[in-house]
N, C-alpha and C positions, 0 to 999 in steps of 0.2 A: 753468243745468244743462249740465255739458258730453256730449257725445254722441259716443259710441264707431263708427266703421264695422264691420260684420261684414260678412265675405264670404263667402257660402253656397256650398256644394257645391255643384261643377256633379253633374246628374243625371246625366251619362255618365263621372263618376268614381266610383271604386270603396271603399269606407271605407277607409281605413289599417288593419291589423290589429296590432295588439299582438303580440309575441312575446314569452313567458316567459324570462329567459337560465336558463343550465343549470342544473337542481337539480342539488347537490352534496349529498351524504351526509356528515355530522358523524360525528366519533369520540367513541363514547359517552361515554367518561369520560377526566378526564385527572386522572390521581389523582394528591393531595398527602396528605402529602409523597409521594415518586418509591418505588414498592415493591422499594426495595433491601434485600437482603441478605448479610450476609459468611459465606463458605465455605470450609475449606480453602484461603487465601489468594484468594480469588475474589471479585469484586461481582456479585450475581447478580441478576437482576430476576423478578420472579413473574410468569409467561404473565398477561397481560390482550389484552383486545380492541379493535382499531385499523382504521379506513379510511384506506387511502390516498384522494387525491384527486391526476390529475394530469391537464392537457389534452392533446389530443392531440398528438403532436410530427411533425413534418413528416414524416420515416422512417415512421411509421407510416396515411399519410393515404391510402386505400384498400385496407388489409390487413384480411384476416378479425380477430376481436378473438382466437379462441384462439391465432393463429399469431402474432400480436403478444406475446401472454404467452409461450408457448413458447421462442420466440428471445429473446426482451429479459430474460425473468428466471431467472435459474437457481437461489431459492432451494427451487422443490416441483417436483416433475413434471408432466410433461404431464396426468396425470390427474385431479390435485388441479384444475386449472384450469380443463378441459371442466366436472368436477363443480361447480366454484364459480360457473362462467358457467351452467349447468343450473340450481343451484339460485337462483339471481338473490344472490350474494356479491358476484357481479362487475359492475355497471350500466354503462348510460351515459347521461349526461344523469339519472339519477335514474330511468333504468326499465329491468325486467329484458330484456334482449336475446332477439329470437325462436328464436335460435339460435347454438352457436359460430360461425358462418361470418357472423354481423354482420359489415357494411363500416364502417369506424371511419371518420369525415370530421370537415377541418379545423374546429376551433372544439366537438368533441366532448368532455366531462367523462367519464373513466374513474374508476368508484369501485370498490374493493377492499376489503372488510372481513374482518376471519379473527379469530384467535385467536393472535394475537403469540408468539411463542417468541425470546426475547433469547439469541445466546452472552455464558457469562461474560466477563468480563474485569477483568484481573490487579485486588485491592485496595488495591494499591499508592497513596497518595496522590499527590496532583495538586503538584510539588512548586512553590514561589514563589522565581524567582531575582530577581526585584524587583519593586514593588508605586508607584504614585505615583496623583495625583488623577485620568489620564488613561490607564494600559496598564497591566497587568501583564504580566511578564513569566514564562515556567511554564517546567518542565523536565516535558516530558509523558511519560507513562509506555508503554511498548512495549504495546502491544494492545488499545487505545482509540482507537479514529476519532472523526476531529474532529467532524465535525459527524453530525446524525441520518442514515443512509443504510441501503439494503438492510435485512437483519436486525437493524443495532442503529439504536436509539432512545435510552431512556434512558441506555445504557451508552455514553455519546461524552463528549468533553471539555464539549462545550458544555453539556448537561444533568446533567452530575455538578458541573459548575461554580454550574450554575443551583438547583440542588438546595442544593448550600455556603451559598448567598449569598442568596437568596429566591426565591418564584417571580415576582416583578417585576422581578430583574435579567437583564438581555438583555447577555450575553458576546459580542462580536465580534472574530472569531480575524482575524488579519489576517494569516497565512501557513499556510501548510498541511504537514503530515505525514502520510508513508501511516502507515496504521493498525498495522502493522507496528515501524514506525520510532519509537524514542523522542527527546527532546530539546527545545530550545529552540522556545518560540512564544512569538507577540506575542496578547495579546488587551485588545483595546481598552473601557472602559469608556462612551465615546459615540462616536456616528459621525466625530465632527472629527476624535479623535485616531487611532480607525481608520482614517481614508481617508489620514490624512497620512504614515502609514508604510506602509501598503498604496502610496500611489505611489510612495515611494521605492524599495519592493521591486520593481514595477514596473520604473524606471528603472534598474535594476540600480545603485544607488547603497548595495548594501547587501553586505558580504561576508559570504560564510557556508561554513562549514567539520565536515565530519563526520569521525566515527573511523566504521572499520569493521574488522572481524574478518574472514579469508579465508583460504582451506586454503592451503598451500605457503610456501613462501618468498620475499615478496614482493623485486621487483627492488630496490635503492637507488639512492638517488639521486631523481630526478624525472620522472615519468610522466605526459606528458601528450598525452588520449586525446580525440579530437574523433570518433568514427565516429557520424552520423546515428542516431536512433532514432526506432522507425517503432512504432505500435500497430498490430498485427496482430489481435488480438480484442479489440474495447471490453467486450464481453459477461464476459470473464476479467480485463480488466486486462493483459493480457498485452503485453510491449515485445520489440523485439530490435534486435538493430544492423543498419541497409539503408542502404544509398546513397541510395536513394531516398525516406528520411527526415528528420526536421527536423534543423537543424545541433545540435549538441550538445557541447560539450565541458569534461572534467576533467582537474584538475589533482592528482595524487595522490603524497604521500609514505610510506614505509616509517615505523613509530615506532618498532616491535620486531619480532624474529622470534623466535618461539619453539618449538625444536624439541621433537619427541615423546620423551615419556617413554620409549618403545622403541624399539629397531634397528628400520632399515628392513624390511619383512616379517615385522613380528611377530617379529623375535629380540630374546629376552632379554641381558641383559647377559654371563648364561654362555653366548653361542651358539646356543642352543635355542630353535628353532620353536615355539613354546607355542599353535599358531593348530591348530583342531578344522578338516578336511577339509572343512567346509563353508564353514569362514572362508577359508580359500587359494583356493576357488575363489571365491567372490565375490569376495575382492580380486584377483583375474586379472580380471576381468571388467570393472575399474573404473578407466579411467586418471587420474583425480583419484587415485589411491592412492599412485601413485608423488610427489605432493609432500605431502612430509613435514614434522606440524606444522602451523603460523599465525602468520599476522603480524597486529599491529595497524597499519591503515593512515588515514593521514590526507589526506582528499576534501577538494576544493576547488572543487564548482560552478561553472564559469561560465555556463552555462546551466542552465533550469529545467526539464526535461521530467521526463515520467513514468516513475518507474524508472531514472532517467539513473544514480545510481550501482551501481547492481544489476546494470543492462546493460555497462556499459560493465567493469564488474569482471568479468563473467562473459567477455566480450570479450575479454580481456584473459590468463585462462586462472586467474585466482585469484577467484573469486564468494563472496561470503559464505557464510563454513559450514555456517548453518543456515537458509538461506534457501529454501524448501522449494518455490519455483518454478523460480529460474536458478541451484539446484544442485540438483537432480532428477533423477539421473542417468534414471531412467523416464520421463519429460518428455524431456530433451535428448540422452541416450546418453551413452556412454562419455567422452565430452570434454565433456561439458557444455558444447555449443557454442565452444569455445573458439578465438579469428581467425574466428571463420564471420559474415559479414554478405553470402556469394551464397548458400547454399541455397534450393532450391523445396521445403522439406520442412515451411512454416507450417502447412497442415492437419492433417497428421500431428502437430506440436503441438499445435495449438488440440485434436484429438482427446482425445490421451495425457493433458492437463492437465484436461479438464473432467471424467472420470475418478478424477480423485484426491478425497479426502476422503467418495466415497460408500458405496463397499463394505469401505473402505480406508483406511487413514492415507494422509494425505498427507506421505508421507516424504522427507526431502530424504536424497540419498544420502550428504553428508559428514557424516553427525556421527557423526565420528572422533574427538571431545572421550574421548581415555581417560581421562577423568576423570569420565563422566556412568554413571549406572547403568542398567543393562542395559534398565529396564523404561521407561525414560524413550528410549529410543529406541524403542517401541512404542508407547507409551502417546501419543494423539493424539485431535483430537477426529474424530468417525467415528458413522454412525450406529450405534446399539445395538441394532436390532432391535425395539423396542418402541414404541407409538404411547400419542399424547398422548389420553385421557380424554374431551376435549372434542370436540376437533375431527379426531381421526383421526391427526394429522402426527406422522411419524417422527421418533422423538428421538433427538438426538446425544449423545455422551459428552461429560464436560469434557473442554477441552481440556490437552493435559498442557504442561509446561514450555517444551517449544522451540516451541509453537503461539504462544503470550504475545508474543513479539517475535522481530526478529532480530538479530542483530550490528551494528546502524545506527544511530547516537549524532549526532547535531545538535548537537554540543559547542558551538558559538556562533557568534553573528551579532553584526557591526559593523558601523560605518556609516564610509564611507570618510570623509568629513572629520574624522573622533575624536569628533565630539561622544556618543556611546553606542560599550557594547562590553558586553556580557553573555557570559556564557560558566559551561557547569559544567564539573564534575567528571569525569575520565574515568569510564565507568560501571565497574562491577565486572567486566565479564566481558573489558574492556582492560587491567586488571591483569594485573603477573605473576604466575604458575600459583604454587602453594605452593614450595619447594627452586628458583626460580628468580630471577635477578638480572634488572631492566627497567626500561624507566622506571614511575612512579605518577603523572606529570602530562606534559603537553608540554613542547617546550622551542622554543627562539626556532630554533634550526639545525635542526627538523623542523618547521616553520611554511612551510606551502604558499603562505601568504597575503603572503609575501615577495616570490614570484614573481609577483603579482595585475600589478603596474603594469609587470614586463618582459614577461609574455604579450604587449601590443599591440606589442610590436617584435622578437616574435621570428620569425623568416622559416623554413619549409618549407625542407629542405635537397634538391633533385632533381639534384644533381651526382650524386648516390651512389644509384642506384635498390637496391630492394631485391632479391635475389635469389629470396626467399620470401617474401612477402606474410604471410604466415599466421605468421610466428615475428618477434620482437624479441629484437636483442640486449640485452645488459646495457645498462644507460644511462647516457650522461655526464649533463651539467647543466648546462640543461635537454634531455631529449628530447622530438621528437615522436614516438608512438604510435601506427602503421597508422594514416595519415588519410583520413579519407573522401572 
């Protein structure tokens, strides 16, 4: 018989005491099929109820828990949160907190429960620009984030995708688009083939190229803008161009320009003013007014940052039309930042913008589309005045048209050796306007992506300083564009 040694506690040690790890709070139901339904062109989802669960994150490791909610979320107010941490909505670790002014400490489990409220977004289907045993390939639709975040959940690429396919397929996007932006993405069908083009994106071994729409008349020729970009509010998403930001730089061509259906100042063809006294003065008011018209323009990332072509378009003094953050004239002013990467005026942005959308549409100031109807420049999502049944929370409007996306087209990604090249359609709103002559697809002599392999040799020209920093001339080819 074999015999075991045991070694007894000494009496001047203490027992080991077990510790619980954190109870986490489950989401009640996770309902199938996904309670979708179509609206007035919209997928909408039916309020249901949902816990977050998230641990504590280093920024937050001895802040009160309501002053943590306050700063880091901006979907309810400050009062909804006092009242959810009062009524124990809000735990930690699985028990209700003695007070708002709990110390949140590292290795802590934040649980959130409420009564979910989804914005709609567009019903447009998830389009398939190529399909194989390993990736698909999608052309995503303007106003769907990719994955579950903030207020949406069901309404993202991933779970409308999951929704298509069953609830046991697991979609894995392997590039990203702001929610905003439509276009090209990779999503992978198993990890293998996701991580192997996720490196290569990585590596930047991958070219990608976007159309964008932008007020005035964009330069010709070739434009190309390296000025740093800096996040100034994580809390907003908000980007701007600093020196003292990450390097960043695009490559941009002109495809079309197409000018306004009327004279500059609102005259008609016979002469005549036809602008109501309230219109002349607002366009005095507005110096985005003075360029006349839109161009479709063709981006060419070479770096990947957040907002790189928003920013750098806005930079530049032509920002997407309907871009309703960095053309904002109420956000940025009169110029809508345009050459500006010295200002000390961030807080006064981060201010002005977290404002928008609550009492208010969040209106971007160009949309000078004479071609869009009057109520569609009003019409925005905003709240209504009205609370939810269940849980008290202020309801928003739908969102109207130009809320759905913006002018930002992920037309295609290649891979530099040839072996893939995916690409759509210019979307519709890069077409030409009705009575006007333009192109309907790209062509090889507006192809940015020509330029990809002479960027690494082309040299800063500092013989010729500029005299004004803040203006560019027309451009030969290739220019550079105020460098950072």
């Amino acid at each position: 018989m074999a015999l075991a040694t045991v070694q007894l506690q000494s009496p001047n040690e203490s027992p080991e005491v077990f510790v619980d790890p954190p109870k986490i709070i489950t989401t009640p139901c996770d309902p199938w099929p996904r309670p979708y339904h179509l609206e007035d062109g919209l997928r909408k989802v039916l309020p249901y109820h949902f816990t977050y669960n998230t641990y504590c994150k280093q920024r937050w490791r001895g802040r009160e828990i309501l002053d943590i909610f306050a700063t880091e979320f901006r979907d309810r107010p400050q009062e909804y949160y006092k009242d959810a941490i009062e009524c124990g909505r809000v735990v930690i670790n699985g028990q209700k907190v003695s007070s708002i002014h709990a110390i949140v400490k590292n290795g802590d489990v934040i649980s959130h429960t409420l009564h979910r409220h989804e914005p709609p977004v567009t019903a447009q289907p998830i389009g398939i620009v190529h399909e194989d045993n390993d990736m698909i390939v999608i052309n995503k639709p303007a106003g769907v984030p990719v994955h579950p975040a903030g207020r949406y959940n069901y309404n993202s690429i991933v779970e409308i995708m999951r929704a298509e396919r069953g609830h046991g397929w697991n979609p894995l996007p392997c590039n990203r688009l702001d929610r905003l932006t439509s276009g090209i993405m990779f999503v992978g069908k198993h990890a293998k083939a996701a991580e192997k083009l996720t490196n290569q994106i990585m590596a930047r071994t991958v070219k990608k190229e976007y159309v964008a729409r932008v007020i005035g008349n964009f330069p010709d020729g070739d434009l190309i803008c390296d000025q740093p970009v800096m996040q100034i509010s994580p809390k907003l998403g908000l980007n701007r161009a600093r020196a003292s930001g990450k390097d960043a730089k695009t490559i941009f061509r002109r495809l079309a320009y197409y000018p306004p259906l009327t004279a500059k100042n609102g005259a008609q063809p016979n002469g005549l003013d036809e602008r109501s006294e309230r219109e002349r003065e607002r366009d005095s008011k507005m110096e985005w007014k003075a360029k006349e018209g839109y161009s479709i323009v063709r981006c060419l990332p070479l770096t990947g940052r957040t907002h790189q072509l928003r920013v750098h378009l806005q930079f530049l003094g032509h920002p997407i039309s309907n871009d309703p953050i960095y053309c904002n004239q109420r956000v940025f002013g009169p110029s809508l930042a345009a050459g500006d990467a010295l200002s000390d005026d961030d807080e006064d942005i981060i201010s002005r913008l977290s404002k928008m959308g609550k009492s208010e549409a969040a209106e971007a100031m160009a949309y000078h589309n004479e071609m869009m109807e009057e109520y569609n420049k009003r019409k925005a999502e905003k709240m209504t005045g009205e609370l939810c049944a269940v849980c008290d929370t202020p309801l928003y409007s739908d969102p109207g048209p130009q809320e759905l996306g913006i002018y930002l087209h992920a037309r295609r990604y290649a891979c530099q050796d040839g072996s893939w090249d995916y690409q759509t359609p210019l979307p519709v709103w890069a077409l030409p306007p009705p009575g006007m002559d333009g192109p309907a697809d790209t062509t090889t002599e507006t192809d940015p992506m020509a330029l990809v392999d002479e960027v690494g040799e082309l040299k800063l020209d500092t013989t010729k300083p500029n005299p004004n920093p803040n203006e560019y001339t027309e451009p030969s080819r290739p220019l550079w564009v105020m460098p950072g």
